[in-house]
C-alpha positions as CSV (number, residue, x, y, z in Angstrom):
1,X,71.9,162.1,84.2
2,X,75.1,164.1,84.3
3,X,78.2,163.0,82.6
4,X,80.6,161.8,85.3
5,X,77.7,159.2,86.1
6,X,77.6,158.6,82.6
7,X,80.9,158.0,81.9
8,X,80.8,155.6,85.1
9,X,77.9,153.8,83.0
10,X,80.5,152.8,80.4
11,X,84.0,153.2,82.7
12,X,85.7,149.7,82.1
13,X,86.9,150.2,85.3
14,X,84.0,150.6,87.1
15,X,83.0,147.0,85.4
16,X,85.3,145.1,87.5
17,X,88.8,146.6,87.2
18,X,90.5,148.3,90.2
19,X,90.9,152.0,88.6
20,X,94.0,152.3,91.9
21,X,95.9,150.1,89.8
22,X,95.1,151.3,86.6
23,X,96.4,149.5,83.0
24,X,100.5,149.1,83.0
25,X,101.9,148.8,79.3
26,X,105.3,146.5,78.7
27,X,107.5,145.1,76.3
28,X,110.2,143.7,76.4
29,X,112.9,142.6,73.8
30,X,110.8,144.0,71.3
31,X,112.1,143.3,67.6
32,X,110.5,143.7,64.6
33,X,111.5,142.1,61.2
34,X,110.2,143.1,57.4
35,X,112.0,139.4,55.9
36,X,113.4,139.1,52.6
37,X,110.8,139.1,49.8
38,X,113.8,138.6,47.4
39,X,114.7,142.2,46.6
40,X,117.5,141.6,49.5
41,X,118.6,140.9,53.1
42,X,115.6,141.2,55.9
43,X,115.5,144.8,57.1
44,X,115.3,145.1,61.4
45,X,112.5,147.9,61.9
46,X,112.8,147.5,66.1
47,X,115.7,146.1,67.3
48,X,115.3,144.6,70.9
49,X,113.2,147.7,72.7
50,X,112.4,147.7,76.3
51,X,109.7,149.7,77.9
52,X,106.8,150.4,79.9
53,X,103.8,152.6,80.0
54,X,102.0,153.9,82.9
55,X,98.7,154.9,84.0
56,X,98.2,159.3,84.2
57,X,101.1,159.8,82.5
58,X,101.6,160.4,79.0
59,X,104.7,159.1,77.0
60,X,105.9,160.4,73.6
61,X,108.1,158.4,71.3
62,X,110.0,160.7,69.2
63,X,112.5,160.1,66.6
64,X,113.5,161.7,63.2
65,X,111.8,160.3,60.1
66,X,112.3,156.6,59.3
67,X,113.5,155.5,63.4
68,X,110.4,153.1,63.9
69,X,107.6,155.5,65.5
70,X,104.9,154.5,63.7
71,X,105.8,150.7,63.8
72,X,106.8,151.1,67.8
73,X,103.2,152.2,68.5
74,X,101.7,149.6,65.8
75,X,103.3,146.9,67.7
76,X,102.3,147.7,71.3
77,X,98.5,148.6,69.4
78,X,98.5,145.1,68.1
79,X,98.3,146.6,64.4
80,X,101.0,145.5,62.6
81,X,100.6,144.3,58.9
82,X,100.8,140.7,58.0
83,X,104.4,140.9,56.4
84,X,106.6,141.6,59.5
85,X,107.6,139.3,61.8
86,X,107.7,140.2,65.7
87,X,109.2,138.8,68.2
88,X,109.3,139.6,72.2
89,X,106.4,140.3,74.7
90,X,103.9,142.8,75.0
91,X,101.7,142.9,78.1
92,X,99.2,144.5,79.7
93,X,98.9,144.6,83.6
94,X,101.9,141.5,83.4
95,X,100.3,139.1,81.2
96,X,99.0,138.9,77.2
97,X,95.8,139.5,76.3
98,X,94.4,140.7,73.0
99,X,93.8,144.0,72.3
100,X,90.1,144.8,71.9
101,X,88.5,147.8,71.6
102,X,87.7,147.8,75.2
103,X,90.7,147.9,76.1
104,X,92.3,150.3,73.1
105,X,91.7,152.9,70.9
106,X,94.3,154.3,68.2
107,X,93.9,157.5,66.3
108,X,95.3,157.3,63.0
109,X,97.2,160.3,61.6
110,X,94.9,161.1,58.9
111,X,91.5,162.8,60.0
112,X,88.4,160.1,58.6
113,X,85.6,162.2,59.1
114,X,82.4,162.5,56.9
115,X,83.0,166.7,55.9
116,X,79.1,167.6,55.7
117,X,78.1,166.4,59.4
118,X,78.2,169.0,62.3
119,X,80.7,167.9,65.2
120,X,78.0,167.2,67.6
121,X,76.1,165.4,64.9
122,X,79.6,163.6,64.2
123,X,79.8,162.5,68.0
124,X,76.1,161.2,68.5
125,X,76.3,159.2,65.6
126,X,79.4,157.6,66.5
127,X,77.8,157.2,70.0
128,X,74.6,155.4,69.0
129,X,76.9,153.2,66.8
130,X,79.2,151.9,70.3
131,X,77.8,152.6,72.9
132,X,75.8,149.9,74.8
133,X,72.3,149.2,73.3
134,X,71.4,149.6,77.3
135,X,72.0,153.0,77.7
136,X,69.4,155.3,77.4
137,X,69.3,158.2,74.9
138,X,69.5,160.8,77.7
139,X,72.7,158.7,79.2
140,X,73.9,159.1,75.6
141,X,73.3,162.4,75.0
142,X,75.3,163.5,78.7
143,X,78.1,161.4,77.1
144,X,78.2,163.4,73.8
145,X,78.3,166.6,75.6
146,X,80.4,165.5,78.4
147,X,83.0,164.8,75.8
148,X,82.5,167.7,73.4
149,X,83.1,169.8,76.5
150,X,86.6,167.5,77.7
151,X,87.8,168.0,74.5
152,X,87.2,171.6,74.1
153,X,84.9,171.6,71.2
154,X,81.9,173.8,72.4
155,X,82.2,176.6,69.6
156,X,82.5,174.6,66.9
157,X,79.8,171.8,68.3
158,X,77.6,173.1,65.7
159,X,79.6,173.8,62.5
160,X,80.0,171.6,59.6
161,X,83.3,169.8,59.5
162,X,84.1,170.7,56.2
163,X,86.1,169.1,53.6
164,X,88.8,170.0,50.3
165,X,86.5,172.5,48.8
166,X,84.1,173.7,51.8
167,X,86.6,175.3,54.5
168,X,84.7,175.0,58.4
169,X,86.4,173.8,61.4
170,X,90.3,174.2,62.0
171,X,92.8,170.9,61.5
172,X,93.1,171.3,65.3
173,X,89.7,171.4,66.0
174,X,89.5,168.2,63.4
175,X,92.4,166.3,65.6
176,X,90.8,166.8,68.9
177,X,87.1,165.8,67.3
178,X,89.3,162.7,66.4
179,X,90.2,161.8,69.5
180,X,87.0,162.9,71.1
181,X,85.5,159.6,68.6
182,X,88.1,157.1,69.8
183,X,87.4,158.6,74.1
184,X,83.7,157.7,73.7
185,X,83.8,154.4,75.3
186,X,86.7,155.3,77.8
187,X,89.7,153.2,76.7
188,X,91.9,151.8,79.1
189,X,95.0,153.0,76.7
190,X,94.9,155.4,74.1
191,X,97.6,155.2,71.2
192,X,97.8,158.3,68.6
193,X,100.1,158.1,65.4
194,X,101.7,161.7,65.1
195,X,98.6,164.0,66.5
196,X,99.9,167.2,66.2
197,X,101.5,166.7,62.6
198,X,100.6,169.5,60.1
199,X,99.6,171.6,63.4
200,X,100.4,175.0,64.6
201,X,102.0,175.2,68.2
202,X,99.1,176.6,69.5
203,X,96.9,174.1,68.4
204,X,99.8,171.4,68.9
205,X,99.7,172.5,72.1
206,X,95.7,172.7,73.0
207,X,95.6,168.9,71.8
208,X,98.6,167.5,73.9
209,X,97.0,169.5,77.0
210,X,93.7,167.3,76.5
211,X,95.7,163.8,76.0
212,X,97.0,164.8,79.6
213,X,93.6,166.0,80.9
214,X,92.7,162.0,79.6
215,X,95.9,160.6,81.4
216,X,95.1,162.3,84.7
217,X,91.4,160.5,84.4
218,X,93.5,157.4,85.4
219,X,94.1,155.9,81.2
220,X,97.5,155.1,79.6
221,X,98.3,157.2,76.6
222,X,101.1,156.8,74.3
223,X,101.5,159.0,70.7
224,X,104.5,159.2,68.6
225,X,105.7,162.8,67.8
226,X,108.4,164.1,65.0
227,X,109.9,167.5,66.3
228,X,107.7,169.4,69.1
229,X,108.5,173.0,70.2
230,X,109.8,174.1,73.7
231,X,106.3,174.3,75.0
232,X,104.8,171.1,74.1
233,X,107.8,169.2,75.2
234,X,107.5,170.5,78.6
235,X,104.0,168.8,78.6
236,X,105.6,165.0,78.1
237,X,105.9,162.5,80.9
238,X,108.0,160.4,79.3
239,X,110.2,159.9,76.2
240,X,111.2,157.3,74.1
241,X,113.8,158.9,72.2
242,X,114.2,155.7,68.7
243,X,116.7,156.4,66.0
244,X,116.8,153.3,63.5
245,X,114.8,150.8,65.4
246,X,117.5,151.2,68.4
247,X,116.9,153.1,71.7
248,X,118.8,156.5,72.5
249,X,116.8,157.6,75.9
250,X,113.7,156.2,77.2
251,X,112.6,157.3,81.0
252,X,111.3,160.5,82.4
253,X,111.0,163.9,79.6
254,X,113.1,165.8,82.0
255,X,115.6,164.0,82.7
256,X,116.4,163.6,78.6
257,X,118.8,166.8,79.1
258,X,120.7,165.7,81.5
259,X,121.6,162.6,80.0
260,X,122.5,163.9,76.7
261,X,124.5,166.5,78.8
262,X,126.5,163.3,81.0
263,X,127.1,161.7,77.4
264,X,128.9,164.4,75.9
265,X,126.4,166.3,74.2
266,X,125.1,168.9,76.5
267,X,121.9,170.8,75.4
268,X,123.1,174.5,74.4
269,X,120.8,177.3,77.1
270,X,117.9,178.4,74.9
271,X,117.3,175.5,72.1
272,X,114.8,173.3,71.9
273,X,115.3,170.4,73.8
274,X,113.6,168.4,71.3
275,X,115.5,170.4,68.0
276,X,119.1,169.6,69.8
277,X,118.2,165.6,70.4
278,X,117.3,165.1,67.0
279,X,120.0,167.3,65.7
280,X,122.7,164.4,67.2
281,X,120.5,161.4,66.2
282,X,119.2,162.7,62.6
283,X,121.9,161.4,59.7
284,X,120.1,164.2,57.5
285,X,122.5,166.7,59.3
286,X,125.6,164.6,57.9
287,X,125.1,166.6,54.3
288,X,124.6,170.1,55.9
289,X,127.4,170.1,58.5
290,X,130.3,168.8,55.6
291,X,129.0,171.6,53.8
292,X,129.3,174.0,56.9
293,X,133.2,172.8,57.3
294,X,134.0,173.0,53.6
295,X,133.0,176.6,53.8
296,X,135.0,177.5,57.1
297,X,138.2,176.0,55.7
298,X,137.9,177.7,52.6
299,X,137.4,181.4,54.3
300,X,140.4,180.3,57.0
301,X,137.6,180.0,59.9
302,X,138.9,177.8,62.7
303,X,136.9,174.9,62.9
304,X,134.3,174.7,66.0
305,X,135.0,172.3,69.0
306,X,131.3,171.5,69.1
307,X,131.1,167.6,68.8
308,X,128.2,168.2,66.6
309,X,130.4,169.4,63.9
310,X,133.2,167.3,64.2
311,X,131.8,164.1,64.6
312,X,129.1,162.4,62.2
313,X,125.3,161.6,64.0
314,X,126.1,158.3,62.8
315,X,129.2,158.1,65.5
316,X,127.2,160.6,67.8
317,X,124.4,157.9,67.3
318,X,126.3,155.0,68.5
319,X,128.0,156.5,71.5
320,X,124.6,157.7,72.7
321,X,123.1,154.0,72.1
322,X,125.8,152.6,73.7
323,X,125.6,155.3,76.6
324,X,122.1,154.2,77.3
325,X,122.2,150.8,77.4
326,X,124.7,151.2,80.1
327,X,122.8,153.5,81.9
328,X,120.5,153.7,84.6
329,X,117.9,154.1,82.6
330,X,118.0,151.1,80.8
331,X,118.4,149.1,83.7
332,X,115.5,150.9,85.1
333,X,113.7,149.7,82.2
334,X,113.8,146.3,82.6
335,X,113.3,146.3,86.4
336,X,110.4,147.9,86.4
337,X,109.0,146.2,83.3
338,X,110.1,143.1,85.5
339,X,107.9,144.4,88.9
340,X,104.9,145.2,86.8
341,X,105.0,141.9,85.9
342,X,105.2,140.4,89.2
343,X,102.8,142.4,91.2
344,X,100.3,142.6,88.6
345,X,99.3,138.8,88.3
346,X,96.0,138.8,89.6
347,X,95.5,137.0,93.1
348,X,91.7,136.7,93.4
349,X,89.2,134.3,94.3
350,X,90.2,132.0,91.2
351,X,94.0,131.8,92.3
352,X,92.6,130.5,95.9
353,X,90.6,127.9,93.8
354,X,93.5,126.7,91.9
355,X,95.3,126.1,95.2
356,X,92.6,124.2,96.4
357,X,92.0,122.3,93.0
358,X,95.6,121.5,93.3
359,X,95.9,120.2,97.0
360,X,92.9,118.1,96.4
361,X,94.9,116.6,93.3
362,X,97.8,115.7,95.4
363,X,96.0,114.7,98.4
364,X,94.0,111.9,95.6
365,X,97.3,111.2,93.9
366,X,98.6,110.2,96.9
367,X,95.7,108.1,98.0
368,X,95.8,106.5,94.9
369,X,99.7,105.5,95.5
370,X,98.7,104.2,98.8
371,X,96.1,102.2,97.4
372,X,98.0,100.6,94.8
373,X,101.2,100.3,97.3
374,X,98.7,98.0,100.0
375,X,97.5,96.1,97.0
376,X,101.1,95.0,95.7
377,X,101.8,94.1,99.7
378,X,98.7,92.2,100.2
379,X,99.2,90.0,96.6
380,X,102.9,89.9,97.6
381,X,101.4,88.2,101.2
382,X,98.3,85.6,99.1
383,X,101.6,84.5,97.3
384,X,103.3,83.4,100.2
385,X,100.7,82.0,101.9
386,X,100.2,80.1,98.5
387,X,103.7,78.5,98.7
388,X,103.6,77.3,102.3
389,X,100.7,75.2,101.6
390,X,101.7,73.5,98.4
């Protein structure tokens, strides 16, 4: 059996889900909470987030250290620890459901593989493990090799993984043999926490290629991401763009310029789209840039008329929060998070029965009232008839 009819085999989609539609991701008013244990006030990690997530596209959310990545894509993942409080909706094709494994996968940002397997070995054991006891081994082996070949992984299929002290496959080839685990039974979304961290661009950009080779197979994939190069930015569909729990930008990667630019902060030709965003929201800079003016006044250097020195990110920050929330692309936001929510309720067979379970309850309901209504009138008549013959 090849693998596309494997894959089919164990396609959620081909169980009963219409792949057209695909699996829509949103949230809405999303706040997230870590409450006073006592050592001071309640600290907001999210503060009121509105998104969406679409099917064969891929959507980074980016933001310097400490702006609620990792806890964004916890929260929408359903993996949040016990001690923060969250409030808001999160929904999948407009309504809630719980996030199983069928449904989700997350790759964690820390490589949890066993160093002295091979990376087929790796692969079939994790196959025989969840994968339906139905399938047959051939069906399981045309998976393994279906995958190892989607992800790129053919020339290290048969080396060791290694480990601290026994050097084998690459930390690239290690992330995509991560992901390659969490693909096996064909998630409708995929989350990643940070899967090019600690990479090289060119293996930074091998593994963002193959999470939109799995987006373009009709899945959902969201990943945060700290500070890509030129290259790999080019690759995103979308772009959450977070900065203290608040939203700067969220809506389509390209279009991030151009709203920076309308807001006063134009990207300079030649940088890094992704360097000059977090180089306005990233308070870090604060230190650096007072420094940078100290030394100009000092040597009697005019001082620069680029906003980024003469304003703090902190003020840049604000203007750009405010800016957005303002913007078209907020209010895009919530009217499309609004229509997914709308057209996706489902209107099968079932919702016909309802109708029909609910007719038939008003149709006895009002029997019953006509029932009780001639039973009044005819004891109101035996009374009557009562009187006139005493």
């Amino acid at each position: 059996m090849n693998y596309e009819a494997t894959r089919r085999s164990v396609d959620p989609f081909e169980s009963g889900l219409s792949r057209g539609s695909g699996t829509y991701l949103v949230w809405e008013d999303l706040t997230v909470v870590l409450p006073n244990l006592g050592n001071g006030q309640a600290r907001k990690l999210l503060r009121g987030l509105t998104g969406y997530a679409e099917p064969g596209r891929i959507m980074a959310i980016m933001g310097p250290s400490g702006s609620g990545k990792s806890t964004l894509l916890e929260s929408l993942a359903g993996r949040l620890s016990g001690n923060v409080i969250m409030t808001g909706n999160v929904l999948i094709n407009g309504k809630k459901r719980r996030l199983d494994s069928g449904i989700v996968s997350y790759v964690t940002q820390e490589d949890i593989l066993l160093g002295t397997l091979t990376v087929k070995e790796t692969i079939t054991y994790s196959a025989h493990l969840r994968l339906p006891n139905t399938m047959s081994k051939e069906q399981i082996n045309g998976l393994v090799e279906g995958t190892i070949i989607e992800m790129g992984l053919q020339d290290c299929a048969n080396r060791m993984i290694g480990n601290w002290h026994l050097r084998c496959i690459s930390g690239g080839e290690k992330k995509r043999l991560s992901i390659a685990l969490e693909i096996l039974t064909h998630p409708q979304v995929l989350f990643l926490d940070e899967p090019t961290s600690t990479l090289d661009s060119s293996s930074a950009f091998f593994v963002i290629q193959a999470l939109r080779n799995i987006a373009r197979d009709g899945r959902t994939v969201i990943f945060s991401v700290h500070q890509p190069n030129s290259d790999v930015f080019a690759l995103f569909d979308d772009l959450f763009l977070l900065s203290g729990g608040e939203a700067v930008y969220f809506g389509e990667a390209e279009m991030a310029v151009m709203f920076f630019s309308d807001a006063g902060f134009p990207c300079p030709s030649r940088r890094n789209p992704s360097d000059h965003f977090l180089r306005c929201i990233n308070s870090d800079f604060d230190v650096i840039t007072a420094t940078l003016v100290k030394s100009q006044r000092n040597h009697g250097i005019p001082t620069s008329a680029d906003p980024l020195i003469n304003l703090a990110t902190t003020e840049i920050k604000a203007m750009l929060v405010e800016k957005y929330k303002c913007s078209e692309y907020a209010m895009r936001a919530r009217r499309q998070g609004g229509k997914r929510r709308k057209i996706l309720i489902p209107q099968g067979p079932w919702h016909i029965g309802w109708k029909v379970f609910l007719a038939a309850l008003k149709y006895f309901a009002q029997s019953k009232l006509e029932v009780l209504a001639r039973g009044q009138q005819r004891e109101g008549i035996d009374g009557k008839e009562d009187k006139e013959r005493d």
